[in-house]
C-alpha positions in Angstrom: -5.3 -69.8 46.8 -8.2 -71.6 48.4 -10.7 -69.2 47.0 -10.2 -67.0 43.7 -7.5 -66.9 41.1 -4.3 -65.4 40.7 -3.9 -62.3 38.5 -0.6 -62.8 36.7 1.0 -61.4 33.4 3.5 -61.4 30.8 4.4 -57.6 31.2 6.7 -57.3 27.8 7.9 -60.8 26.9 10.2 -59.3 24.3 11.1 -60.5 21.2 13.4 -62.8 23.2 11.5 -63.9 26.0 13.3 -61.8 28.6 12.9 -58.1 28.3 10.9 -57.2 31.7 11.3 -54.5 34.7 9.6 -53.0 37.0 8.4 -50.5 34.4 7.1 -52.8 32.6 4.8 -54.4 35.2 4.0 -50.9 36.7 2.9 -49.9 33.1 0.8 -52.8 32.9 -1.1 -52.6 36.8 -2.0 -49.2 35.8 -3.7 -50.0 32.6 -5.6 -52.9 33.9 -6.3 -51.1 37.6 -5.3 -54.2 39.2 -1.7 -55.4 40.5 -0.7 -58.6 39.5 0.3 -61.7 41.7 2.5 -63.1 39.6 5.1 -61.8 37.0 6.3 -64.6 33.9 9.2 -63.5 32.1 11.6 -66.0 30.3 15.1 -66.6 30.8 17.2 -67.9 27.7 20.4 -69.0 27.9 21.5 -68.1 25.3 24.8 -66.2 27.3 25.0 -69.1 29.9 22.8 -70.7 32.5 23.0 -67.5 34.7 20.1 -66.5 37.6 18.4 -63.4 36.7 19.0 -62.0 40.0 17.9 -58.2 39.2 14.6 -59.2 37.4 13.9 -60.9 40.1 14.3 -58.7 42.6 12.5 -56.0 41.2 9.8 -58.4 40.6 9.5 -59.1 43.9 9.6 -55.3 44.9 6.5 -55.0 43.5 5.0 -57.2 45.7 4.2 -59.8 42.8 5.8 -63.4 43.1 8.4 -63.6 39.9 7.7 -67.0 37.5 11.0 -67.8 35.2 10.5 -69.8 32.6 13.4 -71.9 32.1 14.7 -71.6 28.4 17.7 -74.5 27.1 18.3 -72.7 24.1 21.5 -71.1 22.3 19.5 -68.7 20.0 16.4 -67.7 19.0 16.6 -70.1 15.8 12.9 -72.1 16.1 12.1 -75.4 14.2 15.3 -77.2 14.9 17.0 -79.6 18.3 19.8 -77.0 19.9 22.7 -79.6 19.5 24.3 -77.3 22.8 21.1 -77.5 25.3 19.7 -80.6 24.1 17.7 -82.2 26.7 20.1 -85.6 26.3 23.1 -83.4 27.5 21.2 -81.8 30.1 20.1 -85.2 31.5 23.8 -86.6 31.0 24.4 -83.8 33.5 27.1 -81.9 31.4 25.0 -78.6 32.9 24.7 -79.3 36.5 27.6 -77.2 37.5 25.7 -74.4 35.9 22.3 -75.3 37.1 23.7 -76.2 40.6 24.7 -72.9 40.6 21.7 -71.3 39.5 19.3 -73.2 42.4 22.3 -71.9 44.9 21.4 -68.3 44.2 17.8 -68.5 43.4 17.5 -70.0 47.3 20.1 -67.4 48.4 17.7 -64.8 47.0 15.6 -65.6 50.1 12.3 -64.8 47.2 10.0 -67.4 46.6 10.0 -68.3 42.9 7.9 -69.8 40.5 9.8 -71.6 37.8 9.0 -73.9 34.6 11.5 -75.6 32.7 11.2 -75.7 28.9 7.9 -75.2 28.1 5.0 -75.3 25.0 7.1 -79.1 24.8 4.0 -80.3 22.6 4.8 -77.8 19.8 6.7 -77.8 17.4 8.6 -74.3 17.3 11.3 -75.1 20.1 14.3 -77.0 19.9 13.0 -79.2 22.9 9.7 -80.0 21.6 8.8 -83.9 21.8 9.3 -83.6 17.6 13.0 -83.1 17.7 13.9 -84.9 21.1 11.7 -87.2 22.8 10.0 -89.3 20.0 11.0 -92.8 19.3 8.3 -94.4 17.7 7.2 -95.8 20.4 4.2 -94.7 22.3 5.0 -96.4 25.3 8.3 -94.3 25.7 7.1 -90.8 24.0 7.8 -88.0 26.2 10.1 -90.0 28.4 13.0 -88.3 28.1 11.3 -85.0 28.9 10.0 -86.3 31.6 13.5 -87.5 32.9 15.0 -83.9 31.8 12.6 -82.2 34.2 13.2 -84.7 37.3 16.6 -84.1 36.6 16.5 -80.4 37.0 13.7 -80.4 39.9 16.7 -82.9 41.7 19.3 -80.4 41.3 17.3 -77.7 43.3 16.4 -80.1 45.9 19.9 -81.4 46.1 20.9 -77.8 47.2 17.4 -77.6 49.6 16.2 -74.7 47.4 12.7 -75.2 49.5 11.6 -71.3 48.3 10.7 -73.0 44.2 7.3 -73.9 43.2 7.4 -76.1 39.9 5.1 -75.7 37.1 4.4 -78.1 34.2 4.0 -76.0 31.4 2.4 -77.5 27.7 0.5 -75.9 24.8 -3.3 -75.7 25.0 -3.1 -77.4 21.5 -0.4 -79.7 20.5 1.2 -79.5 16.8 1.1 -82.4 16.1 -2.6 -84.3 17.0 -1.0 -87.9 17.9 -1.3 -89.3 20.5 2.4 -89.7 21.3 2.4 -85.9 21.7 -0.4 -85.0 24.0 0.6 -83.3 27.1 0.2 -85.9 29.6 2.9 -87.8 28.0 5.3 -85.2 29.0 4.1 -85.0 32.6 7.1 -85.4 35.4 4.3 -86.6 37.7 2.9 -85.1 40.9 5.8 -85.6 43.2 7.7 -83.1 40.8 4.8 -80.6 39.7 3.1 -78.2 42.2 1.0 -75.6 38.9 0.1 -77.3 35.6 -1.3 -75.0 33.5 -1.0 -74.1 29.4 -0.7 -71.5 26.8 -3.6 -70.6 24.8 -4.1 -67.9 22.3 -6.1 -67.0 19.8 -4.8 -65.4 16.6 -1.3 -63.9 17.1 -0.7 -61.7 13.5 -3.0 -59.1 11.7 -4.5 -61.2 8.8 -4.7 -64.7 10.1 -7.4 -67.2 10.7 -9.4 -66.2 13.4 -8.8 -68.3 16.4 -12.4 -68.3 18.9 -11.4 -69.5 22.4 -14.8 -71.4 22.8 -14.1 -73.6 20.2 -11.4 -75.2 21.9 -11.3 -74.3 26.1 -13.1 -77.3 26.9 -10.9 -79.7 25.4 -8.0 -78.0 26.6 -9.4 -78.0 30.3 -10.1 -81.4 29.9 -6.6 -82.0 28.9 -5.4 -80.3 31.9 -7.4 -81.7 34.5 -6.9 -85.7 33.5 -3.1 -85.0 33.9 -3.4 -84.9 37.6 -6.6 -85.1 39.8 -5.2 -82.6 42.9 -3.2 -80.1 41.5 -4.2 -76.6 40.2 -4.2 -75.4 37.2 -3.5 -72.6 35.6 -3.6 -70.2 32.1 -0.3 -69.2 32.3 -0.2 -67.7 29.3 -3.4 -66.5 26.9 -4.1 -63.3 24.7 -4.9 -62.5 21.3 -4.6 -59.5 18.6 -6.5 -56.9 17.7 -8.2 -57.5 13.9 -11.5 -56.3 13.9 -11.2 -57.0 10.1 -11.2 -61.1 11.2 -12.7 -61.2 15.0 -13.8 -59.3 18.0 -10.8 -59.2 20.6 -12.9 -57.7 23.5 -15.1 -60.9 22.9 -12.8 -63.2 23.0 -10.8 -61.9 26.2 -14.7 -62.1 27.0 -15.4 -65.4 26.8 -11.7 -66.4 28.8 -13.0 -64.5 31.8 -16.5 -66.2 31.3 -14.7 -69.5 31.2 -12.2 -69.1 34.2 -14.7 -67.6 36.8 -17.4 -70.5 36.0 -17.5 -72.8 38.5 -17.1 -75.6 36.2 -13.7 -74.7 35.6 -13.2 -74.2 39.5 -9.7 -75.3 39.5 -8.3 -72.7 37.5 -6.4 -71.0 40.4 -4.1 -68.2 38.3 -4.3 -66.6 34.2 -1.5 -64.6 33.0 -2.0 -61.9 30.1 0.7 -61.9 27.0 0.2 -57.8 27.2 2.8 -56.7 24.1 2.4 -55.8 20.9 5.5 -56.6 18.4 6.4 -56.5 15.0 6.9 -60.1 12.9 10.0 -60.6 10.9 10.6 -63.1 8.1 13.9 -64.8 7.9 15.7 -61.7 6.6 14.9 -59.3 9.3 12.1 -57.6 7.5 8.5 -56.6 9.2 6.2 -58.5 7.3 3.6 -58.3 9.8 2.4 -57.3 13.4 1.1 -58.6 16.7 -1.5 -56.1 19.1 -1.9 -58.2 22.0 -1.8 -55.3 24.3 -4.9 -55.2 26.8 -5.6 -51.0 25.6 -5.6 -51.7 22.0 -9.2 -50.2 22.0 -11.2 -48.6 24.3 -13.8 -51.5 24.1 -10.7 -54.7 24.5 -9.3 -52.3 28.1 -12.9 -51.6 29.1 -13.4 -55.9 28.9 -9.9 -56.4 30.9 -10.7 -54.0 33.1 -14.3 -54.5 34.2 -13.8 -58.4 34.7 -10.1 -58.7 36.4 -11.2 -56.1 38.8 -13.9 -58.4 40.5 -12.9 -59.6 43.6 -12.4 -63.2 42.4 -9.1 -62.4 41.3 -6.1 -61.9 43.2 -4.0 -59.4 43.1 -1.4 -60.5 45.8 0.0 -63.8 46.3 -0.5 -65.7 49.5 2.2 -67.3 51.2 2.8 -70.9 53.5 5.6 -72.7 54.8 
């Protein structure tokens, strides 16, 4: 948008990414009193490379614009390189039937479509993160083969004129690793390839740990953002935090992100996106050791904060369109 931000969300990532409906996102628009632009929502491949043709439809019956995230993976399994969708093989092209297929009937859909492809690559907990795939020692070549990965995949939708895609550039707000190798610029396709960059931030995600303030770290992150590329917008495309009044104040620090985002020196922040799901945390063995409450009505002072800022008229609540 020219003017004002998108209102976006994550309306029930699941514990795999992928577990949203129109339910979901109705559930969500009716806590915060807003509807949303934009609905993210992962899609792992973890059966195949398939188009998630009725999330997306019911997405898009909502009036809200649906944003896949892209996700190479074969399981949920975190801290390791998939040896099945490594980003070598995908670049050697041993997917493109698949992906082929996939641009074929996203642009069939006749929806427009936001998509990212294998994001948070500055972290450490994926199998594509620059860590396990993309380092050489080198700090001339770090991040290339990400960046050749993504052109590769943008390439394919062109190749089939899949015109209805807008492309975001996805990284962490913080990177796991503070070399320079792995900051998120390295990993940037470039313009001609990007339309959205924009990050995930958070602040703590479990009951018990560290509190996590927003303020100590949005500038940098901004900062980040904005030397990648000098014209396109950005973008929180996903942010939230628990509720642990025991360590922090969650209505302050959802706060402080609208404080940030609608400041003018922070103007070209054009869409946020809420993480709005609480979950329980597993250890290796399958039991709960711990839990997440993310969600935006976890007390009546963190929904009365949501609610009283995303319903100014800065933000958007349905996308705008162009050819």
């Amino acid at each position: 948008p020219g003017d004002g931000i998108y209102h976006g969300t994550m309306a029930g990532w699941g514990i795999n990414g992928d577990s949203i409906n129109a339910a979901r996102v109705k559930n969500f628009t009716r806590t915060a009193g807003k509807d949303v632009a934009v609905v993210y929502f992962g899609q792992n491949w973890f059966d195949g490379i398939k188009f998630p043709a009725k999330e997306v439809q019911e997405i898009y019956s909502l009036g809200s614009i649906p944003f896949v995230s892209l996700l190479p993976r074969s399981s949920y399994r975190q801290y390791h390189m998939d040896t099945i969708f490594s980003m070598q093989r995908i670049l050697d092209g041993d997917f493109d039937k698949e992906l082929t297929q996939w641009a074929l009937d996203a642009k069939n859909s006749g929806i427009p479509l936001m998509l990212d492809f294998a994001p948070e690559m500055n972290g450490n907990w994926f199998p594509w993160s620059g860590q396990y795939n993309f380092y050489s020692g080198d700090i001339k070549t770090a991040g290339r083969m990400y960046r050749d990965t993504y052109r590769h995949v943008v390439n394919i939708f062109r190749s089939v004129d899949a015109t209805n895609i807008t492309w975001a550039f996805h990284p962490n707000g913080g990177s796991s690793n503070q070399a320079e190798w792995n900051n998120m610029k390295r990993y940037y396709p470039g313009d001609d390839y990007v339309d959205w960059i924009g990050v995930s931030i958070y602040g703590s995600q479990r009951i018990g740990d560290r509190w996590l303030e927003i303020i100590d770290t949005f500038d940098d992150i901004y900062d980040d953002m904005a030397h990648i590329s000098a014209i396109k917008p950005l973008a929180l495309f996903e942010f939230g935090v628990t509720e642990d009044k025991a360590k922090g104040d969650k209505s302050q620090w959802i706060q402080d992100v609208f404080r940030f985002v609608t400041d003018s020196k922070y103007d070209r922040i054009k869409m946020i996106s809420y993480w709005n799901q609480n979950f329980p945390i597993y250890d290796s063995h399958g039991k709960i050791i711990n839990h997440s409450v993310m969600q935006i009505d976890s007390s009546p002072e963190v929904l009365y904060v949501y609610r009283e800022n995303i319903n100014k008229n800065i933000f958007i609540s349905k996308p705008i369109l162009s050819r």
